[in-house]
C-alpha positions, 0 to 999 in steps of 0.5 A, a space after each residue: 415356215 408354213 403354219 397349219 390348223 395346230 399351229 408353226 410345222 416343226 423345223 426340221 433344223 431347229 436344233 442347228 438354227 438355234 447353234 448357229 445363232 449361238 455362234 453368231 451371238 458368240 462371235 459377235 461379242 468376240 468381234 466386238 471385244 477384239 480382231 483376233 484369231 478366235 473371232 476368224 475362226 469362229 466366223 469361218 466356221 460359221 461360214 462353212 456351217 451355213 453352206 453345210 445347213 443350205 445344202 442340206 434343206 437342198 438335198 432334202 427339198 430334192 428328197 421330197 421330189 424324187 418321193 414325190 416323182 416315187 409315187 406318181 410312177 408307182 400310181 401309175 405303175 398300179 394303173 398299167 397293171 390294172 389296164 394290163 389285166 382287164 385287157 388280158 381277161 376282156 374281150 377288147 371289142 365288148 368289154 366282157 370276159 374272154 373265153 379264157 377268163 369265163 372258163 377261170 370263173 366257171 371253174 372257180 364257181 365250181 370248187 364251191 357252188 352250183 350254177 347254171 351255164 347259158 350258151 347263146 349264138 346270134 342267129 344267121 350273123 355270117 349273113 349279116 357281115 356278108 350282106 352289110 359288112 364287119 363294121 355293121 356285124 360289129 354294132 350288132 354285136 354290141 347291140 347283144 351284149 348291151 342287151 344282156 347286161 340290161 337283163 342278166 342278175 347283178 351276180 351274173 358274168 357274160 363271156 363272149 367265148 366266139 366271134 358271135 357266140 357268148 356264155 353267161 354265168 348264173 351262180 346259184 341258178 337252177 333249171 327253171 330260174 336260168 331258163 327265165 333268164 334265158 327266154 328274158 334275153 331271147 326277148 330282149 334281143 328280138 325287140 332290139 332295135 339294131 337299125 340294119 340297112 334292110 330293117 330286118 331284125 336280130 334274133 338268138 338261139 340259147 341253150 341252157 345247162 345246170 350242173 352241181 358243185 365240183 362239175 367243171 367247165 368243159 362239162 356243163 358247156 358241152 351240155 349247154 352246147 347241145 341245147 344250143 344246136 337243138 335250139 337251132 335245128 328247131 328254127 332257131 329264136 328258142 331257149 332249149 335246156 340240156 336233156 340231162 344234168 352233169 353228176 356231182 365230181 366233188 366226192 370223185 377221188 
């Protein structure tokens, strides 16, 4: 048996090793004494004893594989599911949330808290895939979102909710503090280096909204949306915030 730091680990079949040397002392004597009919039945159940004891430590060794195969497919089980839900809330190009999974979140933050919603679209990005291709558009789009992760507050969550068009989460922001937020990362993406075949540079229109508690998604979106276009219309390039701000719901029976 294998020993550990306290000692020999228990036997699980201590109690029958030691019957079966009491049997075989007891049969011993009785050979010794006499070849008679106790002594072959006391040796033919010893016999049936000791297969009965090998296969039993058989059908426990196998026991603790089948626990042990148990476990591997139930980490492995655990594993998928965690692959399968990161893959239903993910957006597979850039890893951040799909639209489906920011809208969830927004409304979540909703139920309890105040936050703000920056809406940006890179500018002119159809010219960008019809002059150098999708694989190129792709790198750019990388190249936004790895902007955005090295700007945005550890609270916050970036959504991509369009083909060039994403949405970050800033809970617990307000006005000015998201419109910060969104002129850093206007700044962040013009002075990124995409490297385009034309060295022209890459540039994004924001559109900023603050709305209270118990406001919902569709609400602050459709504000931050028009101070999205506004940007836009205005040359692009530019933070704009929503000229109004969504009334408190949470009072609203």
């Amino acid at each position: 048996m294998a020993s550990t730091a306290t000692g020999p680990a228990p036997d699980l079949f201590d109690a029958e090793n030691q019957t079966l040397l009491a049997a075989r002392a007891a049969h011993s004597a009785c050979a010794s004494a006499a070849q008679d009919a106790c002594a072959q039945t006391l040796g033919e159940l010893i016999l049936a004893y000791e297969r009965l004891l090998r296969e039993t430590r058989r059908l426990v060794r196998r026991s603790d594989r089948a626990e042990l195969e148990m476990n591997q497919m139930n980490t492995r089980l655990q594993d998928l599911a965690a692959e399968l839900e990161h893959r239903a809330n993910h957006d597979p190009l850039t890893g951040v949330l799909n639209r489906a999974a920011i809208i969830e979140r927004v409304n979540r933050h909703f139920v309890r808290e105040d936050l703000a919603l920056v809406v940006l679209d890179i500018d002119h990005f159809k010219r960008i895939n019809d002059s150098f291709g999708h694989p190129t558009g792709d790198r750019v789009i990388l190249g936004v979102v790895a902007c955005l992760k090295a700007v945005v507050p550890a609270t916050a969550q970036i959504g991509r909710v369009g083909g060039e068009e994403f949405t970050v989460v800033l809970p617990r922001h307000g006005g000015a503090e998201s419109e910060h937020v969104a002129q850093e990362l206007r700044r962040a993406i013009e002075t990124h280096g995409f490297d385009l075949p034309d060295g022209s540079g890459v540039t994004a229109s924001f559109g900023v909204c603050w709305a209270p508690a118990g406001s919902d998604f569709d609400g602050a979106y459709g504000l931050a949306d028009e101070a999205l276009y506004v940007a836009k219309r205005g040359g692009r390039n530019q933070v704009r915030m929503a000229a109004t701000t969504l009334p408190s719901l949470e009072h609203v029976v």
